[in-house]
Kinemage of the C-alpha trace (Angstrom):
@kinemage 1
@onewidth
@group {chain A} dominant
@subgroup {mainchain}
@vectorlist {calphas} color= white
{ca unk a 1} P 128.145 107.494 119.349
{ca unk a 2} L 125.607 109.583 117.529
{ca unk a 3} L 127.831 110.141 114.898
{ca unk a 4} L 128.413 106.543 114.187
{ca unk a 5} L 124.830 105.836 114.399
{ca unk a 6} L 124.051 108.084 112.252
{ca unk a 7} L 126.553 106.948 109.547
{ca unk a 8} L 124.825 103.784 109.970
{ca unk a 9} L 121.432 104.917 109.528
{ca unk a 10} L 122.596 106.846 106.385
{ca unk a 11} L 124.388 103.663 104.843
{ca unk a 12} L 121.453 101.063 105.596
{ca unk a 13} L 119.454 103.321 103.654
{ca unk a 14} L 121.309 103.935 100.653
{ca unk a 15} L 121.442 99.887 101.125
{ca unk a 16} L 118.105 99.940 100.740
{ca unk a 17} L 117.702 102.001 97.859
{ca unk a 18} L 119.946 99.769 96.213
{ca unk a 19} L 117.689 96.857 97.560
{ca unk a 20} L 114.864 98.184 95.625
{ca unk a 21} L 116.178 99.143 92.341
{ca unk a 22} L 117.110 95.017 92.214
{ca unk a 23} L 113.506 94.731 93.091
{ca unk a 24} L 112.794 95.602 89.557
{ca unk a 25} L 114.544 92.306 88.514
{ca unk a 26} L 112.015 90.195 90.726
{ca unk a 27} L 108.976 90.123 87.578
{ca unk a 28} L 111.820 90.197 84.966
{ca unk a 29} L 113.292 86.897 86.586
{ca unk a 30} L 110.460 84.988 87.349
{ca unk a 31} L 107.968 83.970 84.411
{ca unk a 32} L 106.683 81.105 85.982
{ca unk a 33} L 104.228 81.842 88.652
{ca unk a 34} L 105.223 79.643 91.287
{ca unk a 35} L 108.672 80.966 91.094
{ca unk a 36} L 107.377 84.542 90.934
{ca unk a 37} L 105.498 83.814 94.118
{ca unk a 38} L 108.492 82.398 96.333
{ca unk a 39} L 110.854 85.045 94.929
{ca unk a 40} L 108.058 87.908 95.568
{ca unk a 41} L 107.873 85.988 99.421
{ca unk a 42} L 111.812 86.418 99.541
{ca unk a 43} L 112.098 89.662 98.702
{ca unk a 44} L 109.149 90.992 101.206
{ca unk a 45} L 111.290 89.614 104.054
{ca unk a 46} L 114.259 90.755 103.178
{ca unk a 47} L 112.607 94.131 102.610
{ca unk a 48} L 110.971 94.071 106.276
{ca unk a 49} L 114.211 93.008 107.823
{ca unk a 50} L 115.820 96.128 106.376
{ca unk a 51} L 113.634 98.811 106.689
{ca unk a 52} L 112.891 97.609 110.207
{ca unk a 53} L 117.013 97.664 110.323
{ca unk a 54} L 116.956 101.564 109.309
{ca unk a 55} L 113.960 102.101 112.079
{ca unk a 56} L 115.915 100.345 114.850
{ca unk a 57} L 119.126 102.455 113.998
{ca unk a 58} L 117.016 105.951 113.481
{ca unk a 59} L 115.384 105.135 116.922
{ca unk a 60} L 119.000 104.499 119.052
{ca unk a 61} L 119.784 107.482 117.782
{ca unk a 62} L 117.051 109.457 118.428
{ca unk a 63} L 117.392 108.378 121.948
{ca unk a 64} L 121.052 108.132 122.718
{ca unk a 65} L 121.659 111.411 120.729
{ca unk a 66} L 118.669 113.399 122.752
{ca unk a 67} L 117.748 114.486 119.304
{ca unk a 68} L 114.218 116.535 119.013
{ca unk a 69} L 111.557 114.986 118.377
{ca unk a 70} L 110.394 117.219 114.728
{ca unk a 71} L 108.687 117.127 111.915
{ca unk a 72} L 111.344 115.399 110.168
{ca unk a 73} L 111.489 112.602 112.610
{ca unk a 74} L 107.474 112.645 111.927
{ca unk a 75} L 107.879 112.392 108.240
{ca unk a 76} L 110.347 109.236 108.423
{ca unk a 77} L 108.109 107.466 111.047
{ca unk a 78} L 105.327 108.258 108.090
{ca unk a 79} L 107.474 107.047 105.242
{ca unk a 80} L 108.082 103.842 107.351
{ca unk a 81} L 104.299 103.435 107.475
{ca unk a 82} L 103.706 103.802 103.974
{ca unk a 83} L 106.454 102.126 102.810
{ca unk a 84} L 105.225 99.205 105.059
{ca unk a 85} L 101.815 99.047 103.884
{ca unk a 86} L 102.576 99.326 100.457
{ca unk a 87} L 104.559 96.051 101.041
{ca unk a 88} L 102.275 94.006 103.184
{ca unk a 89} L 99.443 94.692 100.501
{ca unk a 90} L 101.609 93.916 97.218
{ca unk a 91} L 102.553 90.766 99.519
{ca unk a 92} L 98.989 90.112 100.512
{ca unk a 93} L 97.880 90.833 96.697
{ca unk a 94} L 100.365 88.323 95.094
{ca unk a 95} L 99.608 85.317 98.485
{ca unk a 96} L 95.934 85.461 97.762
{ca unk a 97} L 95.659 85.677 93.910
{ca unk a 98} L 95.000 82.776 91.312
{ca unk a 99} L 98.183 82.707 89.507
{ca unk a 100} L 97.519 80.127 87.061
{ca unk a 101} L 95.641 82.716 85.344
{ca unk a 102} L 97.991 84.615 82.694
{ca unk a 103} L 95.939 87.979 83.381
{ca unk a 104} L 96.075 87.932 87.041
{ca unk a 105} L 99.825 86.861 86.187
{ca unk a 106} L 100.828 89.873 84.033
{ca unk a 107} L 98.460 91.639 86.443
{ca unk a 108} L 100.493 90.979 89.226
{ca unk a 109} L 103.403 91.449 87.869
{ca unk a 110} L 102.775 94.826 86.685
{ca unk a 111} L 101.853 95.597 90.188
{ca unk a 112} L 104.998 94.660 91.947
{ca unk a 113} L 106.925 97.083 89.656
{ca unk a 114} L 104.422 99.744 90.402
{ca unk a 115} L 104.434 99.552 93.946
{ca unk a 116} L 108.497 98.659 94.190
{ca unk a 117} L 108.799 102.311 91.760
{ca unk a 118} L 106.378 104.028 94.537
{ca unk a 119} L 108.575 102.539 97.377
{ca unk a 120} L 111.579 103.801 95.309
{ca unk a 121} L 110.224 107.340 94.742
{ca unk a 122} L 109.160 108.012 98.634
{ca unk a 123} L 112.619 106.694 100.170
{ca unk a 124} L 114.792 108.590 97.312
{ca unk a 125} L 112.261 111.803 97.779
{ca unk a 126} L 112.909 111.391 101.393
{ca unk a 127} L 116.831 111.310 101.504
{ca unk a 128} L 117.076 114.015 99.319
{ca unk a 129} L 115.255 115.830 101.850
{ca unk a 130} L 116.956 114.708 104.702
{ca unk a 131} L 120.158 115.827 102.552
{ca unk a 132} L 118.767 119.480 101.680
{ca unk a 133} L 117.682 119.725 105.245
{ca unk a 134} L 121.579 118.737 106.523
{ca unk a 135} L 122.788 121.090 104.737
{ca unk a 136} L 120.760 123.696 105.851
{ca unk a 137} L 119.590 124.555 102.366
């Protein structure tokens, strides 16, 4: 049972990396605000619903598999925090902002690549770490 959740764990997340490298298509697609706007609301959801996916599956096994409670348990509950607010405020960011106005348009734009790169870099920085520490390297 551990094993399996696990494996499931593992595969939601490389999922989810995938997930957010087509991120980067979300400001290349839209140009028109409005669209940018429902697309950005879209893909905040679908983000949530994974990464709350991953949680869920790194908690059953945490408790089925009587795993310890470590640092690296810690550091993901962390990462899931960050990664969170990072979201909510880029969501937040692009609900509340004017964009009929180019500037704030490009602005936001810009911004959603930044923080989907940031997401990227702290889930792929985690796995590899999670992958070194595995192997007992």
């Amino acid at each position: 049972m551990l094993e399996q959740m696990l494996l499931t764990h593992s595969i939601l997340n490389y999922i989810f990396i995938g997930f957010l490298v087509m991120g980067f298509l979300v400001p290349v697609i839209s140009k028109e605000p409005l669209k940018f706007k429902k697309i950005s609301f879209i893909y905040t959801m679908i983000f949530q619903a994974i990464i709350t996916m991953i949680l869920f599956s790194g908690i059953v096994a945490l408790v089925s598999g009587d795993m310890p409670f470590d640092i690296s348990i810690i550091l993901m509950i962390g990462v899931f925090a960050v990664m969170m607010g990072i979201e909510i405020s880029k969501h937040k960011r692009i609900k509340k902002a004017n964009l009929e106005d180019e500037a704030t348009f490009a602005m936001l734009r810009s911004g959603f690549t930044k923080a989907s790169a940031l997401n990227l870099l702290v889930i792929v920085a985690l796995t590899v770490f999670m992958m070194v520490q595995s192997k007992g390297l």
